[in-house]
LOTIDREN-96926 format. One record per residue (C-alpha): residue number from 1; residue in one letter; x, y, z. Coordinates in nm, 4 decimals. Each point is the difference from the previous one (the first is absolute). Layout:
! LOTIDREN-96926
<pt nr="NUM" rest="A" xx="X" yy="Y" zz="Z"/>
...
***
This chain:
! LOTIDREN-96926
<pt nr="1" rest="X" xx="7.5925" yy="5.2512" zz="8.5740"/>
<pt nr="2" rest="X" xx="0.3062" yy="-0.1350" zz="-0.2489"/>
<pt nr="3" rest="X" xx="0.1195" yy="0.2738" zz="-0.2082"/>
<pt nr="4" rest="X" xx="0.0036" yy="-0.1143" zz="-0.3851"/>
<pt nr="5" rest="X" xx="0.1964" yy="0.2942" zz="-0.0894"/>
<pt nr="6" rest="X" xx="0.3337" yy="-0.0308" zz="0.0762"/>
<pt nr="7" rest="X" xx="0.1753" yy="0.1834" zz="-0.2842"/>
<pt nr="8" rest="X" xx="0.3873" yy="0.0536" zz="-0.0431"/>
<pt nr="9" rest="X" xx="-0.0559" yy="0.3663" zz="0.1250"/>
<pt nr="10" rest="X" xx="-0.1511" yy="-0.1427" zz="0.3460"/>
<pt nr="11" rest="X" xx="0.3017" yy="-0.2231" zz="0.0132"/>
<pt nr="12" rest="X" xx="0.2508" yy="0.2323" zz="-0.0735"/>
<pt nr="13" rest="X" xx="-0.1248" yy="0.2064" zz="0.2817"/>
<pt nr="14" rest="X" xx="-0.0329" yy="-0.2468" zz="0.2499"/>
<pt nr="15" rest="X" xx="0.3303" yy="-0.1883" zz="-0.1084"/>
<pt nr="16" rest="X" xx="0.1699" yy="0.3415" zz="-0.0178"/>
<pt nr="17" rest="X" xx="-0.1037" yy="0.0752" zz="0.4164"/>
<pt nr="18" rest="X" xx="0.1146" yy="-0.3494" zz="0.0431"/>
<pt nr="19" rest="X" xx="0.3516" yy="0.0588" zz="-0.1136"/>
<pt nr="20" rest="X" xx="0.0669" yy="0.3295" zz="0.1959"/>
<pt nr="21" rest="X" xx="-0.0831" yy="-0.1603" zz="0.3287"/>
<pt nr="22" rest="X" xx="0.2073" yy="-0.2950" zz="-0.0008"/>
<pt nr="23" rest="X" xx="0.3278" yy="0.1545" zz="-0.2311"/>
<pt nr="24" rest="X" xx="0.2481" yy="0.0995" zz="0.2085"/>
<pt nr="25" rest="X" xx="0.3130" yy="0.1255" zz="-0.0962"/>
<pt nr="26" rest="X" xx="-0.1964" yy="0.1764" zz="-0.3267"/>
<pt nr="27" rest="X" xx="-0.1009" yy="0.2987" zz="0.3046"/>
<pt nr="28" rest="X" xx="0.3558" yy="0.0336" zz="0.1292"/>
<pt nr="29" rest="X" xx="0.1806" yy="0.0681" zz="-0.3336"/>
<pt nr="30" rest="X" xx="0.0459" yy="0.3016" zz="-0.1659"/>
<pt nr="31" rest="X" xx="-0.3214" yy="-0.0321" zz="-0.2822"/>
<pt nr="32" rest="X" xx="-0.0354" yy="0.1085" zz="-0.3546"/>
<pt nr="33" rest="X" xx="-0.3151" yy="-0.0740" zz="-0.1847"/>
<pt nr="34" rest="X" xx="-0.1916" yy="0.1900" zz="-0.2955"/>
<pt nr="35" rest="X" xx="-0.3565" yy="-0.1054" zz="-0.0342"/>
<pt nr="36" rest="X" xx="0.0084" yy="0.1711" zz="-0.4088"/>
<pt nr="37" rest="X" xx="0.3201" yy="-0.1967" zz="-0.0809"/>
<pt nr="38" rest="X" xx="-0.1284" yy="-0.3774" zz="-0.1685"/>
<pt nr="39" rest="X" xx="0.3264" yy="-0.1766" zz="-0.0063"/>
<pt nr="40" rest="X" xx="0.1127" yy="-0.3712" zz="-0.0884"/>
<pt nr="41" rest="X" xx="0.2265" yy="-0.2026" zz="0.1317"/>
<pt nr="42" rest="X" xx="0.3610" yy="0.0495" zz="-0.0633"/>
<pt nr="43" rest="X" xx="-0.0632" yy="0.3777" zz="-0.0334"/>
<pt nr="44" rest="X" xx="0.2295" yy="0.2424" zz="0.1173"/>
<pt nr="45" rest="X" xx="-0.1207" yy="0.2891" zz="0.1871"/>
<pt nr="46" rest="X" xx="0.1548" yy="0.2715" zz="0.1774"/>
<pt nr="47" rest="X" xx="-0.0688" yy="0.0409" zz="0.3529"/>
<pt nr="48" rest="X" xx="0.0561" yy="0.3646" zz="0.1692"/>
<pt nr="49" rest="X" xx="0.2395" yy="-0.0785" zz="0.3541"/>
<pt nr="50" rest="X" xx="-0.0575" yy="0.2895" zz="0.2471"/>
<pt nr="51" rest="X" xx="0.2456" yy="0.2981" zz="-0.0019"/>
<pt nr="52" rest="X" xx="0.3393" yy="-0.0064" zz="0.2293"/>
<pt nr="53" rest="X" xx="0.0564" yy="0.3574" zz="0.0987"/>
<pt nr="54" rest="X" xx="0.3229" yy="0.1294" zz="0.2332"/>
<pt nr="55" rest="X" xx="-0.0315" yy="0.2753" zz="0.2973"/>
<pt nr="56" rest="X" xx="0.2169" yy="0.2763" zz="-0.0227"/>
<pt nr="57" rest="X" xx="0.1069" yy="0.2595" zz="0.2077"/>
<pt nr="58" rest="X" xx="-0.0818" yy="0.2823" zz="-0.1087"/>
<pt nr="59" rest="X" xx="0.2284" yy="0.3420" zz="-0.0012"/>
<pt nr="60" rest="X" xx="-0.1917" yy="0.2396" zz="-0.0021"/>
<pt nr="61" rest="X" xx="-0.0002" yy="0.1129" zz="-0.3056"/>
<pt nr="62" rest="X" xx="-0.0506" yy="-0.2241" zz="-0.2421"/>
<pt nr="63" rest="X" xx="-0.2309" yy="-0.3856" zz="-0.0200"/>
<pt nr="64" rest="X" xx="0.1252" yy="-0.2857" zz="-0.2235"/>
<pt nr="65" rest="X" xx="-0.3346" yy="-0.1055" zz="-0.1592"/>
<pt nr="66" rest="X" xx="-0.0353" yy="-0.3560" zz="-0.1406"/>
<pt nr="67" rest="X" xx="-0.1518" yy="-0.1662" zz="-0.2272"/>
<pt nr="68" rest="X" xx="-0.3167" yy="-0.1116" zz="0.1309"/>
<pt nr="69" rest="X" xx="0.0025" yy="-0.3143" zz="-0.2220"/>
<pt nr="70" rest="X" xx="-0.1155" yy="-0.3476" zz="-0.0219"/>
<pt nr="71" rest="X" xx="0.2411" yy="-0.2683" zz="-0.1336"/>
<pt nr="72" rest="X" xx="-0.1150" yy="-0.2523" zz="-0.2481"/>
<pt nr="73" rest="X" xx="0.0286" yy="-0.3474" zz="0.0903"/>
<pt nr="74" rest="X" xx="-0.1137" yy="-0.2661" zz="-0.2975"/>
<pt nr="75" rest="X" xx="-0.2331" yy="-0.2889" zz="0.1190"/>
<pt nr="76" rest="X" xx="-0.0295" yy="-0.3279" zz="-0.1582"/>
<pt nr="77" rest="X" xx="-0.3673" yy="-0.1230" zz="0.0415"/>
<pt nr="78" rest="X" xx="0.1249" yy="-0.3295" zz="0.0115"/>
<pt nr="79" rest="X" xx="-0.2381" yy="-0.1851" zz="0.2568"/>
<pt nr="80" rest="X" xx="-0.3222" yy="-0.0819" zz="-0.1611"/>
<pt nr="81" rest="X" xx="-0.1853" yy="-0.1643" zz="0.2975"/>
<pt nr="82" rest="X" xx="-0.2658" yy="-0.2252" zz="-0.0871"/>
<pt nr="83" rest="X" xx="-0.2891" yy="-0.2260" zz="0.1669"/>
<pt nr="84" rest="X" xx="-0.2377" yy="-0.1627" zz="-0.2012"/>
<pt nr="85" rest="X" xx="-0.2760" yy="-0.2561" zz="0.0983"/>
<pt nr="86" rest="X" xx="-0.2910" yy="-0.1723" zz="-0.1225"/>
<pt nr="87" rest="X" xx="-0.3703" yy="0.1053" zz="0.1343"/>
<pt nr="88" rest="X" xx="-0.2740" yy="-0.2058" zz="-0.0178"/>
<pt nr="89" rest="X" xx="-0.3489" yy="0.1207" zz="-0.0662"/>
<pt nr="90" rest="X" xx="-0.1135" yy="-0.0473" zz="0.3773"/>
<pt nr="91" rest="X" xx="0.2798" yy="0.1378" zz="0.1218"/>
<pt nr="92" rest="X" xx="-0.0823" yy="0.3083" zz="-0.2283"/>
<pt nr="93" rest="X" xx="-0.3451" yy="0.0573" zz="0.1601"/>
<pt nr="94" rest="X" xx="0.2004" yy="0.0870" zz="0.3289"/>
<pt nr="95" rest="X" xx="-0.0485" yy="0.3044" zz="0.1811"/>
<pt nr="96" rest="X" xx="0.3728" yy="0.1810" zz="-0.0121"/>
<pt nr="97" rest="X" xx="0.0139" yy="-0.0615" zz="0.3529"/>
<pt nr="98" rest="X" xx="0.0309" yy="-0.3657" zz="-0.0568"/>
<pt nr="99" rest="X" xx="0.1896" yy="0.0488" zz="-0.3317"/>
<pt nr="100" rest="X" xx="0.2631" yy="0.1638" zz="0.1614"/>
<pt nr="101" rest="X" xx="0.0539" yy="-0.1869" zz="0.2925"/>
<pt nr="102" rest="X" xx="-0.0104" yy="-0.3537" zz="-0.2173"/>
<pt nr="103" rest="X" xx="0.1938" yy="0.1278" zz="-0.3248"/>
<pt nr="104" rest="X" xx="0.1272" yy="0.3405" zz="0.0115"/>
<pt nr="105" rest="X" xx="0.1492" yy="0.0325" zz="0.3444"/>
<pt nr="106" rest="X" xx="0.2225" yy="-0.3125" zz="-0.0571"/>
<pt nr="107" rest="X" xx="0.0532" yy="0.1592" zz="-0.3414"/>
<pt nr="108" rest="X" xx="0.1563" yy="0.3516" zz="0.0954"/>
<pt nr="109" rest="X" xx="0.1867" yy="-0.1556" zz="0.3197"/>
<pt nr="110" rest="X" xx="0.2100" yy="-0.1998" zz="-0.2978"/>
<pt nr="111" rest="X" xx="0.0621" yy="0.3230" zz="-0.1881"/>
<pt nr="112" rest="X" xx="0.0888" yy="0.2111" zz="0.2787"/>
<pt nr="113" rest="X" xx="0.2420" yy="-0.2801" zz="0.1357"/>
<pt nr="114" rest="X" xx="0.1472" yy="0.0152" zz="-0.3353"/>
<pt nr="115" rest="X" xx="0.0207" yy="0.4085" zz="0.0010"/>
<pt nr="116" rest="X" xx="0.1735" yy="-0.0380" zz="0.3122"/>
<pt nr="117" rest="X" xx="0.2525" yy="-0.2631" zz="-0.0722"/>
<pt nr="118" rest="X" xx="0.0905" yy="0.2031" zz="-0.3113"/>
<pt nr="119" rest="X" xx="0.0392" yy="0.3271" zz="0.1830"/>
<pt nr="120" rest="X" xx="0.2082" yy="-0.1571" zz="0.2716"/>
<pt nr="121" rest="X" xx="0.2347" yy="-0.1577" zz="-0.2955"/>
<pt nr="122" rest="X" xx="0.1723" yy="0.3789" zz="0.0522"/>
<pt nr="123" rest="X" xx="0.1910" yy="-0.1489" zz="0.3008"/>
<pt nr="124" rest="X" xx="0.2385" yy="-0.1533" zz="-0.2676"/>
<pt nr="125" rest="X" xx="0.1544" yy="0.3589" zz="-0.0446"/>
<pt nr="126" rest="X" xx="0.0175" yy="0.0274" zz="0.3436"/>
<pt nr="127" rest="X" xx="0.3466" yy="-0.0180" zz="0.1290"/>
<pt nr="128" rest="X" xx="0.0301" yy="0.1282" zz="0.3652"/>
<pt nr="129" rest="X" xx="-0.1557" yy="-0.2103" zz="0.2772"/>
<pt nr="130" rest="X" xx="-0.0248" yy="-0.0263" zz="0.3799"/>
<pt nr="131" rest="X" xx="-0.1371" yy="-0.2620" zz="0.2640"/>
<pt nr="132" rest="X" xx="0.2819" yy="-0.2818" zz="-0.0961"/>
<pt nr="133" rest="X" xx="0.1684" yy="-0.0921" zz="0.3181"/>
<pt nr="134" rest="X" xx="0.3656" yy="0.1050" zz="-0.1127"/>
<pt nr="135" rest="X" xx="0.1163" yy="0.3778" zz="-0.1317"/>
<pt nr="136" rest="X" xx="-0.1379" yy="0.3272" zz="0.1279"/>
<pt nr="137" rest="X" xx="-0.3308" yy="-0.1003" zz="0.1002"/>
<pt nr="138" rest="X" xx="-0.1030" yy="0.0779" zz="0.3665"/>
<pt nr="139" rest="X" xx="-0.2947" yy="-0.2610" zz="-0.0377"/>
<pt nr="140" rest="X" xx="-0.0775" yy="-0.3024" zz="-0.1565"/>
<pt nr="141" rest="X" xx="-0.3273" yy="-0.0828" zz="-0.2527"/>
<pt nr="142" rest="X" xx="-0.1850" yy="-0.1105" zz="0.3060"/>
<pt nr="143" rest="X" xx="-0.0043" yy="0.3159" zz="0.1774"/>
<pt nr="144" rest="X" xx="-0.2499" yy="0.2703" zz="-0.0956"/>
<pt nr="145" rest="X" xx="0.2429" yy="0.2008" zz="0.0941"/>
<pt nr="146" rest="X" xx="0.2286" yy="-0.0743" zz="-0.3252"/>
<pt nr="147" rest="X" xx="-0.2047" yy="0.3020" zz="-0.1672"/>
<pt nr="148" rest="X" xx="0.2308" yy="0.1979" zz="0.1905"/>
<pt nr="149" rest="X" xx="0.2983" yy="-0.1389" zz="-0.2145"/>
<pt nr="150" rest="X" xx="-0.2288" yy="0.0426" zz="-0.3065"/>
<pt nr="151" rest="X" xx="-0.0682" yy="0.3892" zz="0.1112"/>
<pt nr="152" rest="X" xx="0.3651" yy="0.0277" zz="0.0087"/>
<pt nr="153" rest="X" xx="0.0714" yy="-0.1225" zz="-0.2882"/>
<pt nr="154" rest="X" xx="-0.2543" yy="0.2498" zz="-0.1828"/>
<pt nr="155" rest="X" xx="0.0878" yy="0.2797" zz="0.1874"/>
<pt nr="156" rest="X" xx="0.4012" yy="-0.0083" zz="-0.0891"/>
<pt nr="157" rest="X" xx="-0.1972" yy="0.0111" zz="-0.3304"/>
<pt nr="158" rest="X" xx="-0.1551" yy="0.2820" zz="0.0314"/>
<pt nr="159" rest="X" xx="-0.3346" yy="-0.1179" zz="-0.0651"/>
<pt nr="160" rest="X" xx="-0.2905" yy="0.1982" zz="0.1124"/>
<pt nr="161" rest="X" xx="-0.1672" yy="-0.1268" zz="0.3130"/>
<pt nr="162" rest="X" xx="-0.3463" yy="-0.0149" zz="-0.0804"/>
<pt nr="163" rest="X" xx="-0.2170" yy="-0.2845" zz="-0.1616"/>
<pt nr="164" rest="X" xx="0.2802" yy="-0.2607" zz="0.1189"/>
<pt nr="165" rest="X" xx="-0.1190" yy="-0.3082" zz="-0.0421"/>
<pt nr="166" rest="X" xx="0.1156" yy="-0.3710" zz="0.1169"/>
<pt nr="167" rest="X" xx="-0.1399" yy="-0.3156" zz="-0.1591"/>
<pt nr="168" rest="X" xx="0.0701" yy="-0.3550" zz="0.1517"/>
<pt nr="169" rest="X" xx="-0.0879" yy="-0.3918" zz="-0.0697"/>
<pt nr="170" rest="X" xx="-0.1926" yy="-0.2292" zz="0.2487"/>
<pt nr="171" rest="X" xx="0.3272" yy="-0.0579" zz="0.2215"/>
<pt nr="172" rest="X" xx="0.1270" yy="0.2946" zz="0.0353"/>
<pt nr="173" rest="X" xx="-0.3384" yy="0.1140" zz="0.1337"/>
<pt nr="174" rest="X" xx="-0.0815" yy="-0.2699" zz="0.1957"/>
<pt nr="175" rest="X" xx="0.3588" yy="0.0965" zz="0.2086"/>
<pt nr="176" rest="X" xx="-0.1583" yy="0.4002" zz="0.0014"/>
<pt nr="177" rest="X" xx="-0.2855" yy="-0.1037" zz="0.1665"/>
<pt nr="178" rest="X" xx="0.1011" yy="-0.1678" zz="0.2516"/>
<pt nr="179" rest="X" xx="0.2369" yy="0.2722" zz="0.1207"/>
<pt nr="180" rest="X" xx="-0.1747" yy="0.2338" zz="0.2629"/>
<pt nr="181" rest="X" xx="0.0554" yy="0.2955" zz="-0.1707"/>
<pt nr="182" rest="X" xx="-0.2783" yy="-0.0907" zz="-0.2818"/>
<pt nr="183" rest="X" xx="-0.2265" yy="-0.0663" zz="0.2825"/>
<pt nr="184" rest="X" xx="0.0413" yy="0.2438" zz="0.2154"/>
<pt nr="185" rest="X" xx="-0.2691" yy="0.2781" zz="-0.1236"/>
<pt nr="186" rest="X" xx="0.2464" yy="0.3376" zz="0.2364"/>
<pt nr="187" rest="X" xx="0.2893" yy="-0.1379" zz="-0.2391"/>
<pt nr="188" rest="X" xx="-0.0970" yy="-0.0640" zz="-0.3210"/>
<pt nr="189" rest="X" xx="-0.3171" yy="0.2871" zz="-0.0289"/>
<pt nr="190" rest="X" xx="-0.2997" yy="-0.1766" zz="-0.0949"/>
<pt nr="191" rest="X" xx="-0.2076" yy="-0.3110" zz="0.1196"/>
<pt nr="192" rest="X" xx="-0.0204" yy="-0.1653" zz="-0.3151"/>
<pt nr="193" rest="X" xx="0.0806" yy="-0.0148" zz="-0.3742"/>
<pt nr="194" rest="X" xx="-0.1413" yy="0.2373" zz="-0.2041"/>
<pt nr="195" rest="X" xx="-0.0553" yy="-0.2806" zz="-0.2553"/>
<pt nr="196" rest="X" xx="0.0351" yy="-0.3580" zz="0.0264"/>
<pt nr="197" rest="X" xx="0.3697" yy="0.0031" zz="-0.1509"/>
<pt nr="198" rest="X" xx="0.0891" yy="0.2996" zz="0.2134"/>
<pt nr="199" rest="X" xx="0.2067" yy="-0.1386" zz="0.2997"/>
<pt nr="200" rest="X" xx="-0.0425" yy="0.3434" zz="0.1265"/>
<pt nr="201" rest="X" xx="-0.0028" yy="0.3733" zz="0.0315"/>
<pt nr="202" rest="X" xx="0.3742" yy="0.1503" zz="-0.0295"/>
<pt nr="203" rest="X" xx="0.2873" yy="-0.2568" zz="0.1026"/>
<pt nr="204" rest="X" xx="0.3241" yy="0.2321" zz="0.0213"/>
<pt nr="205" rest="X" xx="-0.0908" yy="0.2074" zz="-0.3058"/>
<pt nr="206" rest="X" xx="-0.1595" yy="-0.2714" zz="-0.2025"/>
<pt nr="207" rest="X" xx="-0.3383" yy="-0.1376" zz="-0.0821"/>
<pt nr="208" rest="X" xx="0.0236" yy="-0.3890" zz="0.0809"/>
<pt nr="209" rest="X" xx="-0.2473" yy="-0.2268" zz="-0.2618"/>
<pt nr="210" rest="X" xx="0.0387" yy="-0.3765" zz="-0.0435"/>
<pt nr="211" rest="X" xx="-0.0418" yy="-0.1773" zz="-0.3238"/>
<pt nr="212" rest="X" xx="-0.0133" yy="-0.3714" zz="-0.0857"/>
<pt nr="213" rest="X" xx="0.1647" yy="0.0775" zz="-0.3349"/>
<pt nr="214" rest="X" xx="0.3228" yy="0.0801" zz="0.0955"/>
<pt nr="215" rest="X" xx="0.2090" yy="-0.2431" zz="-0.1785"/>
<pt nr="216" rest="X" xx="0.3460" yy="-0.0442" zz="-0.0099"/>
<pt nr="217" rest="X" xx="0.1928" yy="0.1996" zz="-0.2722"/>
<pt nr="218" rest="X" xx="0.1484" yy="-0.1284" zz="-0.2794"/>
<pt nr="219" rest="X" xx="0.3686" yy="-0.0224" zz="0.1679"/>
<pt nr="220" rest="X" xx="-0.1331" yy="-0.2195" zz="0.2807"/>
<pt nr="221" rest="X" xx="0.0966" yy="-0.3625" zz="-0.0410"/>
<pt nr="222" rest="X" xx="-0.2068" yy="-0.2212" zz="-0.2077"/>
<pt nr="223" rest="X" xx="-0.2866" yy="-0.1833" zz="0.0717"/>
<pt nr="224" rest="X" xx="-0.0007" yy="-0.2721" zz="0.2586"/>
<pt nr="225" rest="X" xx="0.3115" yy="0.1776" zz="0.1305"/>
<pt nr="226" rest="X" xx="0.0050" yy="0.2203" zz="0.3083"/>
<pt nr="227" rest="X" xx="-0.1396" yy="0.3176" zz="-0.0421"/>
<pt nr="228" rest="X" xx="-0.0212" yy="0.3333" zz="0.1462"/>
<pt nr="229" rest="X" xx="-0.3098" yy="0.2064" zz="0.0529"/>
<pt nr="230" rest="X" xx="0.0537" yy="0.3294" zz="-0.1274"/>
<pt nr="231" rest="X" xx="-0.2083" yy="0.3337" zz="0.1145"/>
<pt nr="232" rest="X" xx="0.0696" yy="0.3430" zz="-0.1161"/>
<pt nr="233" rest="X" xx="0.0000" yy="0.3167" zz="0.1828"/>
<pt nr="234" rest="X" xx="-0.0457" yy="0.2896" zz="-0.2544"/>
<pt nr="235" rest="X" xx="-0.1178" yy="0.3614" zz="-0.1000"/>
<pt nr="236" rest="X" xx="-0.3370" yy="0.0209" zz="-0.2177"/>
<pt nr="237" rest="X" xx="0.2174" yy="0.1295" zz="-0.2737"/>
<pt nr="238" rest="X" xx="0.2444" yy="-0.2987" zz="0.0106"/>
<pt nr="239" rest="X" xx="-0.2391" yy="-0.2054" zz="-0.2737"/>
<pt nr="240" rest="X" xx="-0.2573" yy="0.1001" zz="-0.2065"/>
<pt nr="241" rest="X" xx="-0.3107" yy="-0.1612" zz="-0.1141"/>
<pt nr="242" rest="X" xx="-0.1458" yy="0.0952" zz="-0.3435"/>
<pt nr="243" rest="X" xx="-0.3455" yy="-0.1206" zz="-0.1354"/>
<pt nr="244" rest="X" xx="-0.1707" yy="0.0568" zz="-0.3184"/>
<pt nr="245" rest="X" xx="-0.3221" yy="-0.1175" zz="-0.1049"/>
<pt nr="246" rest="X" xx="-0.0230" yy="-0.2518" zz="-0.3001"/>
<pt nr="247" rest="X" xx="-0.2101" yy="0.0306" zz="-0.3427"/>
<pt nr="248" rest="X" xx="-0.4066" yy="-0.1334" zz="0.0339"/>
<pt nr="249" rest="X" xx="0.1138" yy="-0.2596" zz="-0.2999"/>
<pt nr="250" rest="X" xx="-0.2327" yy="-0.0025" zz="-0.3055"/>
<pt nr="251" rest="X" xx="-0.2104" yy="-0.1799" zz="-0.0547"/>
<pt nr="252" rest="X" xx="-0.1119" yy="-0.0655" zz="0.3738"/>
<pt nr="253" rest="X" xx="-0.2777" yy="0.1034" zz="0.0612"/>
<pt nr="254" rest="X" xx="-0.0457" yy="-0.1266" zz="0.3965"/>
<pt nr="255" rest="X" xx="0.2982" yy="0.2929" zz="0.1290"/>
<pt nr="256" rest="X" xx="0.1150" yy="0.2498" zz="0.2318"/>
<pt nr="257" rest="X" xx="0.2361" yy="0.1407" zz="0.1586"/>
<pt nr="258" rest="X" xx="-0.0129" yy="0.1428" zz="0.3597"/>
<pt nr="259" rest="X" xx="0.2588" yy="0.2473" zz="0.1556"/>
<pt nr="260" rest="X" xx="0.0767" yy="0.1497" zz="0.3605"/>
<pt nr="261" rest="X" xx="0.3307" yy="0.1667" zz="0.1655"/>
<pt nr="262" rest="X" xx="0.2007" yy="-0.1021" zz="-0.2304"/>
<pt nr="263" rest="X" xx="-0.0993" yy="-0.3663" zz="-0.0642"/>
<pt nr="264" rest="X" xx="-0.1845" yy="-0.0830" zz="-0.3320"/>
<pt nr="265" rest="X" xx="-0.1844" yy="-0.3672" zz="-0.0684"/>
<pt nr="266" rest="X" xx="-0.1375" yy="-0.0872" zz="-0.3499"/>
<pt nr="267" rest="X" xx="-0.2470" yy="-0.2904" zz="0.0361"/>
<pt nr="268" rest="X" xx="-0.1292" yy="-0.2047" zz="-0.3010"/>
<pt nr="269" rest="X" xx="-0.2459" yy="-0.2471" zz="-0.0050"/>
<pt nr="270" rest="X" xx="-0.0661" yy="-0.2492" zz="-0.2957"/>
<pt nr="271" rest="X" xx="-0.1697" yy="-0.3563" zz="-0.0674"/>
<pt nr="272" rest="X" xx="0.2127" yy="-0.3241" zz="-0.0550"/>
<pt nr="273" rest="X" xx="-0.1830" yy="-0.2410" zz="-0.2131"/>
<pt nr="274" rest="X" xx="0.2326" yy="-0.2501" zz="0.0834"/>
<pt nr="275" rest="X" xx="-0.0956" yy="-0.0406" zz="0.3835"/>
<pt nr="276" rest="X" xx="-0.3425" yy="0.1886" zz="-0.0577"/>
<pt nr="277" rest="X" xx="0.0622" yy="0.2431" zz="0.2263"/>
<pt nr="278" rest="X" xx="0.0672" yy="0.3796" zz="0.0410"/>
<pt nr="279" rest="X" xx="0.3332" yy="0.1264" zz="0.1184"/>
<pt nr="280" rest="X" xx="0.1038" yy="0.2763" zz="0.1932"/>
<pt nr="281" rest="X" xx="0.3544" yy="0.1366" zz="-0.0490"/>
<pt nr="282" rest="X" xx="0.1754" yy="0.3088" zz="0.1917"/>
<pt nr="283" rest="X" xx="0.3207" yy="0.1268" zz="-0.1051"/>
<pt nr="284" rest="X" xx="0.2108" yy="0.3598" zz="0.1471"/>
<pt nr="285" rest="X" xx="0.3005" yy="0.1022" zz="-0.1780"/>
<pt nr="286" rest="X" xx="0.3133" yy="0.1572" zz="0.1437"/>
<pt nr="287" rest="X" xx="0.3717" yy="0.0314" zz="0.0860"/>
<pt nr="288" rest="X" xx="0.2403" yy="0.0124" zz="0.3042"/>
<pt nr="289" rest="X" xx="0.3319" yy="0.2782" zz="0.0013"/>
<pt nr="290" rest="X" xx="0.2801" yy="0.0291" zz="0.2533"/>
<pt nr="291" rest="X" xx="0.0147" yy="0.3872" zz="0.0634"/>
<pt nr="292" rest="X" xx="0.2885" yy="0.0135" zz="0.2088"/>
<pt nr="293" rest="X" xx="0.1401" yy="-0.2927" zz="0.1339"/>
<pt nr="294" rest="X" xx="0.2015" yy="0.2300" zz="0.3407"/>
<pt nr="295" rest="X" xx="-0.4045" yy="0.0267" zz="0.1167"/>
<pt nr="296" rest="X" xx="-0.0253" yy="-0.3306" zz="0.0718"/>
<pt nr="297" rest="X" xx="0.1893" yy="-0.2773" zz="0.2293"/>
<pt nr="298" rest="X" xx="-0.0972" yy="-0.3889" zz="0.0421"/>
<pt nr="299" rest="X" xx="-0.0699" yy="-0.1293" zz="0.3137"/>
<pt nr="300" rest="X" xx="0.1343" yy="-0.3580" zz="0.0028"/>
<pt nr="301" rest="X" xx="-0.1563" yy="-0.2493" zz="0.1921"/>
<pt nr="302" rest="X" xx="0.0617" yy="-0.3129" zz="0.1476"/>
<pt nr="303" rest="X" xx="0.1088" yy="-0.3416" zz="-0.2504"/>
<pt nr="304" rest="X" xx="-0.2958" yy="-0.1831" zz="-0.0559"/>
<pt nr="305" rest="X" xx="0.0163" yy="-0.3611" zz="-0.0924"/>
***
């Protein structure tokens, strides 16, 4: 039977478990998100970036204690995400099932593309890079094994070699693929991807995902030019993702706002007199910092045309 009852709350929910499953660079970052805090865009908020501490050796007589502290990083919430469509009265008798798969599914894969593109803008204050044919690199873009260059790279860093993770474009992948050692299950140590993005298990150090969003950044030559595809290899605490949950505005009465690891939705629904119609519009709120630059290195890719 149609369910009549589709309030913003239901929404939210449902549009909330929509977004988590199809984000994905929002999982890999480092995350920062206070469910109390109602922000606005343009707000400035400071994040906490995890503690650095140094191992000493210790004389025997004495320890050097440090200060077990937190930095504070300031955050402009300056992406305001926003999808908002018109619902007709039918379409509102829907089940969720079939509200979600006709409205809300196409409705959170826009907002997470744009989450992603926005988080993967951080490449721009990346400077060192590997899988170009020329300079140190012992393997081109094409090669899975370029990782190896990008764990390198990291490691003469000093960056911790846990949650390593290495994000690439369509190409780039497609080339990964194909190699034997992504197909081989006794190399690479799994059968399959532990999510659809996921082009495997461990790949020298790193977690492999593909994304559709990676987009050249903004020193890449302009449009209609050739172009390179850019991926990133990087340490969760490279880039940070901070998300706040907006104000239920007065006066609107048909609101809600739905929240879950660290993402937060606000969904308000109203009636347009103009087109005689109700209308459904979901909104998030956040902002995208470089941490540290050194945990990160681009993986260029092949020119595209």
């Amino acid at each position: 039977m149609p369910n009549s009852f589709l309030t913003p709350q239901v929404i939210a929910t449902r549009a909330l478990a929509n977004l988590y499953e199809t984000t994905v660079m929002a999982p890999l970052v480092h995350r920062d998100y206070e469910q109390e805090f109602v922000a606005k865009v343009g707000d400035t908020i400071t994040i906490r970036q995890p503690a650095v501490f140094t191992a000493d050796e210790y004389n025997g007589t004495s320890i050097n204690v440090q200060d077990a502290t937190e930095n504070g990083i300031p955050v402009v919430l300056n992406h305001f995400a926003d999808v908002s469509f018109s619902v007709t009265s039918k379409q509102m008798t829907l089940d969720i099932e079939d509200f979600s798969e006709q409205l809300l599914d196409p409705a959170m894969e826009a907002i997470s593309q744009k989450i992603d593109r926005d988080i993967l803008a951080f490449r721009n204050d990346v400077t060192a890079e590997v899988g170009v044919v020329a300079g140190d690199n012992l393997y081109d873009w094409s090669n899975p094994r370029t990782t190896i260059d990008a764990g390198r790279v990291l490691n003469l860093n000093n960056v911790p070699t846990t949650e390593r993770r290495a994000i690439v474009g369509p190409t780039i992948s497609a080339s990964w693929m194909g190699d034997d050692l992504l197909n081989r299950s006794d190399a690479r140590g799994d059968t399959e991807g532990l999510r659809e993005a996921n082009l495997g298990r461990r790949l020298f150090g790193f977690d492999p995902y593909m994304t559709q969003n990676i987009e050249p950044p903004a020193s890449s030559p302009a449009i209609g030019e050739p172009t390179t595809e850019v991926g990133v290899g990087f340490h969760r605490t490279a880039v940070a993702l901070a998300t706040r949950p907006l104000a239920l505005p007065r006066g609107a009465q048909n609101a809600a706002i739905a929240s879950y690891k660290g993402f937060g939705l606000r969904v308000i629904m109203d009636y347009d007199m103009d087109t005689k119609s109700d209308i459904v519009s979901v909104d998030c709120l956040y902002g995208v910092k470089t941490l540290d630059s050194a945990r990160a290195v681009l993986i260029k890719g092949p020119d595209q045309t």
